[in-house]
LOROLO-553308 format. One line per field, with one value per residue (C-alpha): x, y, z; residue number from 1. Coordinates in steps of 0.2 Angstrom, whole numbers, padded with zeros to 4 digits. Layout:
% residues N
xx <- [X; ...]
yy <- [Y; ...]
zz <- [Z; ...]
resi <- [NUM; ...]
This chain:
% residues 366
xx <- [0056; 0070; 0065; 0063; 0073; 0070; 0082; 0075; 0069; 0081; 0093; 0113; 0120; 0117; 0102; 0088; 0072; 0068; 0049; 0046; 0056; 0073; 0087; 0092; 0080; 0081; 0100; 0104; 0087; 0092; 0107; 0104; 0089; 0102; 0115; 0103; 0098; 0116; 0119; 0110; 0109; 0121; 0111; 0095; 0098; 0100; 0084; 0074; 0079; 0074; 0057; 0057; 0057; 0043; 0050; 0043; 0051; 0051; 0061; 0073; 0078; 0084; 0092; 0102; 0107; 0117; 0129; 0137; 0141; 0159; 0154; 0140; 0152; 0164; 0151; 0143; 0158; 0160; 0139; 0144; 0159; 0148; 0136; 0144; 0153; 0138; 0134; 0148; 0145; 0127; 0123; 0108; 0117; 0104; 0104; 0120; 0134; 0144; 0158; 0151; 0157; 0173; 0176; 0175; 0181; 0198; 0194; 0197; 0213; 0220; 0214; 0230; 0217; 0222; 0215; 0207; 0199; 0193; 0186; 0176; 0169; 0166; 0156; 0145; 0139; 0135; 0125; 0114; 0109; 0116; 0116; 0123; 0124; 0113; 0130; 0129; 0143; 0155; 0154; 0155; 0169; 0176; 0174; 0182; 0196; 0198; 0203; 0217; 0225; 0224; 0232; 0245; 0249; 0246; 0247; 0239; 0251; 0250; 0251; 0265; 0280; 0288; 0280; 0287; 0293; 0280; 0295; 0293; 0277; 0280; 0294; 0285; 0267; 0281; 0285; 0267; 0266; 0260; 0243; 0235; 0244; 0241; 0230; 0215; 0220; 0236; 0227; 0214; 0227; 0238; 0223; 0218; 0235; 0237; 0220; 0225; 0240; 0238; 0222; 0227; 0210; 0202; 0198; 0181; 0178; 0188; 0175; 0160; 0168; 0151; 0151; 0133; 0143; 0158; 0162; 0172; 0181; 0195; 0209; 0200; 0187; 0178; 0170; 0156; 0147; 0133; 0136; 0140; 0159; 0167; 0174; 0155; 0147; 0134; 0136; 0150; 0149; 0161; 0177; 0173; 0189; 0196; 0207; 0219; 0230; 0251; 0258; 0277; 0274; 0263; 0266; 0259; 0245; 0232; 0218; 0226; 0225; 0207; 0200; 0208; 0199; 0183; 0185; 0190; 0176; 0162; 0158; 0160; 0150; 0134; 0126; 0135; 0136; 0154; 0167; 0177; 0171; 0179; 0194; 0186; 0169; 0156; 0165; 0152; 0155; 0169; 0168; 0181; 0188; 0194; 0199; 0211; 0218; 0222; 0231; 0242; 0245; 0254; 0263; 0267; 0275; 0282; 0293; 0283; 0283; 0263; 0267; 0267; 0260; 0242; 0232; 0227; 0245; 0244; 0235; 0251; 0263; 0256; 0252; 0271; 0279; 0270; 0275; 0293; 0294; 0287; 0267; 0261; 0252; 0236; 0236; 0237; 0223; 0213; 0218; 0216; 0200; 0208; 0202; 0214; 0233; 0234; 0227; 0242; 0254; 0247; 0243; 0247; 0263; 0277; 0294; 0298; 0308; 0325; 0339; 0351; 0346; 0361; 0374; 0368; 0369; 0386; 0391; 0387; 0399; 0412]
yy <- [-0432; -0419; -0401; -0388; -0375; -0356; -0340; -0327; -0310; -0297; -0309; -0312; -0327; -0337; -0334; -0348; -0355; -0374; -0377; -0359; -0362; -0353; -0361; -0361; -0371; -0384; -0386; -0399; -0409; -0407; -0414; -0428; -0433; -0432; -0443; -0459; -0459; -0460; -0475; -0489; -0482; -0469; -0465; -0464; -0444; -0441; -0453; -0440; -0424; -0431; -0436; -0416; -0411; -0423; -0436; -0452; -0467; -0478; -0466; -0461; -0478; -0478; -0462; -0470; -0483; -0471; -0475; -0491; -0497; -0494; -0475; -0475; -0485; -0470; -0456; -0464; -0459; -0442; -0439; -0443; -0433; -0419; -0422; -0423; -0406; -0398; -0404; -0400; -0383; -0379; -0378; -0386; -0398; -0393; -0375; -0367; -0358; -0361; -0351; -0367; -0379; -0371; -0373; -0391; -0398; -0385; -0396; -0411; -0404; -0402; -0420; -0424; -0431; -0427; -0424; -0438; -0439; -0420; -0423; -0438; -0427; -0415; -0428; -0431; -0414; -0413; -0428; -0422; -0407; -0392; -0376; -0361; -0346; -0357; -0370; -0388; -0389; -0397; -0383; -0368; -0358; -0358; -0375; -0379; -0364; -0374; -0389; -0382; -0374; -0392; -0403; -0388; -0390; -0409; -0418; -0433; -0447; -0464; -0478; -0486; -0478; -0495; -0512; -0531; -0542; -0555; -0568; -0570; -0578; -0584; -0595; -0601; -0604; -0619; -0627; -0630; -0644; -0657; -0649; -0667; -0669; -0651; -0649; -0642; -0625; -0624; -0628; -0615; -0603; -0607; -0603; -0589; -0581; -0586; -0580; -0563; -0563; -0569; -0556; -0543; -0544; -0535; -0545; -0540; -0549; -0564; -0566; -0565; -0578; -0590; -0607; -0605; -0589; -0604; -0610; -0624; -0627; -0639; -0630; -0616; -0609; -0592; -0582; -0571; -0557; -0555; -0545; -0527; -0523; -0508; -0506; -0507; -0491; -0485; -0489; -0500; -0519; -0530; -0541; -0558; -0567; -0582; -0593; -0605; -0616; -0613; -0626; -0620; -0625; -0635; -0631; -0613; -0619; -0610; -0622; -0637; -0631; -0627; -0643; -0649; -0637; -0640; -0661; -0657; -0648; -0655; -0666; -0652; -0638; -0643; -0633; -0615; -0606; -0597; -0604; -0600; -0607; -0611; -0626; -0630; -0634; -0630; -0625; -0611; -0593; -0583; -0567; -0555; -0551; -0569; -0568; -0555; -0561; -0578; -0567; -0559; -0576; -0583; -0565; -0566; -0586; -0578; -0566; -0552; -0538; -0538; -0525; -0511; -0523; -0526; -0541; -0525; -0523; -0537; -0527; -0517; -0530; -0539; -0523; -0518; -0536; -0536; -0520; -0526; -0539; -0527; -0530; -0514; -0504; -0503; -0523; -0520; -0507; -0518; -0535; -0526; -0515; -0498; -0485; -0472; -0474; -0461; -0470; -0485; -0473; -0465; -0478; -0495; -0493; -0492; -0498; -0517; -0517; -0527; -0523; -0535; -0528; -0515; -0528; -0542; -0532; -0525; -0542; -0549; -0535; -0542]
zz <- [0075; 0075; 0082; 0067; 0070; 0064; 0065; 0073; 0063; 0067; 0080; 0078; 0069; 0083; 0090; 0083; 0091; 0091; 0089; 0095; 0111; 0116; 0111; 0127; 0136; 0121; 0115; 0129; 0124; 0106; 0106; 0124; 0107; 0094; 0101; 0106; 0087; 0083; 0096; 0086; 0068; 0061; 0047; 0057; 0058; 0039; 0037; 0050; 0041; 0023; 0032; 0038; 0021; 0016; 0008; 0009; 0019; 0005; -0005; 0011; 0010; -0008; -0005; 0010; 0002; -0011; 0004; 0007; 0020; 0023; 0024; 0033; 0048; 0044; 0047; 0063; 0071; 0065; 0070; 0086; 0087; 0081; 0095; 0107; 0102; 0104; 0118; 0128; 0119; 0123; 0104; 0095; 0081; 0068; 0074; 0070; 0061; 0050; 0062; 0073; 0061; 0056; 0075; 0076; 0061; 0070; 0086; 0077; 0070; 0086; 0093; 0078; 0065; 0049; 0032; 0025; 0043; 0043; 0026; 0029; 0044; 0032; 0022; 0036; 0042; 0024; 0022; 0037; 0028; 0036; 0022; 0028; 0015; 0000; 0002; 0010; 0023; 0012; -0003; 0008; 0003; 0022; 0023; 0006; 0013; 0029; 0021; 0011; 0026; 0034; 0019; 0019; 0037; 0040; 0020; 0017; 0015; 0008; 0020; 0013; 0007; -0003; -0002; 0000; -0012; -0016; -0019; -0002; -0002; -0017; -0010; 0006; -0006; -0015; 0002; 0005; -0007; -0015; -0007; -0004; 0010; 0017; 0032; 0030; 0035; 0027; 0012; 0015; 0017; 0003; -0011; -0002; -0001; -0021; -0028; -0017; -0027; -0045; -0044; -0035; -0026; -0011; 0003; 0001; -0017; -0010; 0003; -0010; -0022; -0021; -0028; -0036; -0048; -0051; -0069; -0071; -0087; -0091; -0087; -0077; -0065; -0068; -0053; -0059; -0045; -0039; -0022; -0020; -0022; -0019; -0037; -0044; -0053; -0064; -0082; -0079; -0078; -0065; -0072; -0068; -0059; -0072; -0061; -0075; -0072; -0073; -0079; -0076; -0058; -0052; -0034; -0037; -0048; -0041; -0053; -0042; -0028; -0027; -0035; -0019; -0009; -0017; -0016; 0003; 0008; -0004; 0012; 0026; 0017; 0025; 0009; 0011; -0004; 0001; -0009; 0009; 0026; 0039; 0044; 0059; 0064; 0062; 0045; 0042; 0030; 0034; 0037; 0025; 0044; 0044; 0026; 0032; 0044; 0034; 0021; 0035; 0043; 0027; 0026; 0044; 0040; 0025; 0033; 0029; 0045; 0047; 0059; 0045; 0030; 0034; 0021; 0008; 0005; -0006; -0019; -0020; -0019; -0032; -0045; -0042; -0044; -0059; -0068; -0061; -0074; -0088; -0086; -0097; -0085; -0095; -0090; -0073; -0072; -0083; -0069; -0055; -0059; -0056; -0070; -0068; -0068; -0056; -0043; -0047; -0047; -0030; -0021; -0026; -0036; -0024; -0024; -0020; -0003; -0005; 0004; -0004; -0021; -0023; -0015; -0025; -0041; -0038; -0033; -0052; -0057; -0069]
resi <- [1; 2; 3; 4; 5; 6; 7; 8; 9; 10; 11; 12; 13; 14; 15; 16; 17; 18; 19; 20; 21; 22; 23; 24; 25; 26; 27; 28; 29; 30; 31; 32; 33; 34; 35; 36; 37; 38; 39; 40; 41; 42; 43; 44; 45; 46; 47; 48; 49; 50; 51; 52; 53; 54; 55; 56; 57; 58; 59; 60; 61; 62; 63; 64; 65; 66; 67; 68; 69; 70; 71; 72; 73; 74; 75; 76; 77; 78; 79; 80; 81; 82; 83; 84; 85; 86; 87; 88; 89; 90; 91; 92; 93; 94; 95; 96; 97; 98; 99; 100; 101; 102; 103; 104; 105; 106; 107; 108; 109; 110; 111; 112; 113; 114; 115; 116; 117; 118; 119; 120; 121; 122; 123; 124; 125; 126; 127; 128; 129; 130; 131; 132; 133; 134; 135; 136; 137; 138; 139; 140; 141; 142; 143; 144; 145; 146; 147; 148; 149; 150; 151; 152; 153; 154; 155; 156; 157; 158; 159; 160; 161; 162; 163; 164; 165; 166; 167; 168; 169; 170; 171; 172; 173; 174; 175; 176; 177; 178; 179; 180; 181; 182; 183; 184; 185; 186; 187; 188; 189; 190; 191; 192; 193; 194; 195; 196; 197; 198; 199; 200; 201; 202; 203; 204; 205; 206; 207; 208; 209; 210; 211; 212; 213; 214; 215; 216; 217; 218; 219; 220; 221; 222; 223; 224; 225; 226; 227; 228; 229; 230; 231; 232; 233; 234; 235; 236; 237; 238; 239; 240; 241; 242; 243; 244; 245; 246; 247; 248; 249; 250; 251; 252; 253; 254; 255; 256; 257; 258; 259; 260; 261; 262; 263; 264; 265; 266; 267; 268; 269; 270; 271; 272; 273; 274; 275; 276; 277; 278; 279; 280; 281; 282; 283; 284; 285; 286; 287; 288; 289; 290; 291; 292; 293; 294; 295; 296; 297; 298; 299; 300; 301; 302; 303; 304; 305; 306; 307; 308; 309; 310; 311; 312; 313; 314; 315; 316; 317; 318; 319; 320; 321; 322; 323; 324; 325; 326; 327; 328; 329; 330; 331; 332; 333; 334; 335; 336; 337; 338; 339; 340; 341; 342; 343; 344; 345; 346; 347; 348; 349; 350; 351; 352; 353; 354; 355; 356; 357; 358; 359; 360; 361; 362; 363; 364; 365; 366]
């Protein structure tokens, strides 16, 4: 259990007492503890303080889980960051100032992090329940005041500044045809790389998409959910992913080319559930790492530089190509699972990069 710390009756702002004990004699031990908790379990240290306040393992565990895990990854680092800190400092992580604070959410300023960084470090000193002045770390006015001055001198900026034209892919998805005499990691890349496209989906749901959710009708398949995506909240229930056929060209039909898929694996599947597994043996569930790194393989056999275009680019690429050829945007939103056209217009919505599109136009000039 964590040491209880208490301020001492008449003493400055930074003079506590851990347990009865000087600070002192206890700051090293405090935070030597504090830092092997972090090492296995980054939530292990928020799970400790709700069980100081007398909340029942049970329902810390619930309360944890109000996290996923994406998060949680996130504020492991910034636990031991903060740690360390106060090591280094001689100061008891659960027995100091907010002054302390301001100090090292500055430190990491000057390590060159920026924003969106700071804030989830923010996020974290919150969670492990720090209240200094009746605010949690993240509400306290100097806190909230701090992180103005650091968007104002270091902005957060999207990662991308225009996006690549998914003709590219497009082009090079046709030459992989007819698909029954694609390998079976060609094929495996080709559907991936279409269902990423037509569906504008995060490589997260792609790698959920189970074959026990799998509805097939005649000129379709439909994907229902039963994982944990990122898009999922309270009171709102998750799109399922309807895969049709396109007649217009059978070489991008993304309807042909998993039925392919699916008579090409039946026999290799050794029972998995994961729509996706893997093209060589043992052929076992992939991981939404590898599901990633197919994506940027066909991008990188595309043409598209994966050097600045990571596989979530896709998401972009696609949303923008569509409203390129006049998809209302209250379509995209509604394809995509975005809920506010701000975050489109933010994020996803960028401009298609084609340098030949001025010359080509005044070219056509008559």
């Amino acid at each position: 259990m964590v040491q209880s710390c208490v301020r001492k009756t008449g003493g400055s702002s930074g003079d506590f007492t851990c347990d009865g004990q000087s600070v002192d004699t206890s700051r090293h031990r405090c935070a030597a503890s504090s830092e092997r908790l972090v090492g296995a379990d980054g939530m292990s240290i928020v799970r400790l303080q709700y069980q100081k306040r007398g909340i029942s393992h049970q329902a810390a565990s619930i309360l944890l889980a109000s996290w996923k895990s994406g998060t949680k990854k996130q504020y492991k680092t910034f636990y031991t960051r903060w740690f360390q800190y106060c090591s280094e400092k001689s100061i008891d992580p659960f027995c100091t100032t907010i002054e302390t604070v301001i100090e090292f959410l500055a430190h990491l300023f000057r390590l060159g992090l920026g924003y969106s960084a700071i804030n989830t470090a923010r996020g974290a000193l919150s969670s492990v329940g720090l209240i200094f002045d009746g605010f949690t770390v993240g509400c306290h006015p100097l806190v909230i005041r701090f992180m103005k001055g650091v968007f104002n001198l270091r902005p957060s900026k999207s990662r991308y500044v225009h996006t690549w034209d998914a003709s590219i892919v497009i082009k090079y998805l046709r030459k992989l045809s007819p698909v029954k005499y694609l390998s079976l990691k060609d094929l495996t890349l080709k559907l991936v790389m279409l269902i990423s496209l037509i569906c504008a989906s995060r490589v997260q749901t792609i790698s959920c998409m189970k074959l026990s959710n799998m509805t097939r009708r005649r000129n379709s398949f439909v994907f229902t959910f039963s994982d944990l995506l990122k898009t999922c909240r309270p009171n709102s229930s998750m799109s399922d992913m309807v895969l049709k056929s396109y007649p217009p060209d059978r070489r991008l039909c993304v309807y042909i080319v998993l039925c392919e898929y699916l008579s090409r694996t039946a026999r290799i599947r050794n029972k998995c559930d994961s729509l996706f597994i893997s093209y060589v043996q043992p052929h076992k569930e992939v991981s939404r790492d590898t599901v990633a790194r197919w994506i940027r393989t066909v991008m990188c056999s595309a043409g598209v530089d994966t050097t600045i275009f990571k596989a979530h680019s896709v998401r972009s690429a696609s949303a923008s190509k569509a409203k390129e050829n006049f998809v209302p945007v209250d379509d995209i939103l509604s394809k995509v699972g975005w809920s506010n056209v701000e975050t489109f217009r933010k994020f996803y919505d960028k401009p298609v990069l084609n340098d030949d599109k001025y010359a080509n136009a005044v070219l056509k000039l008559k």
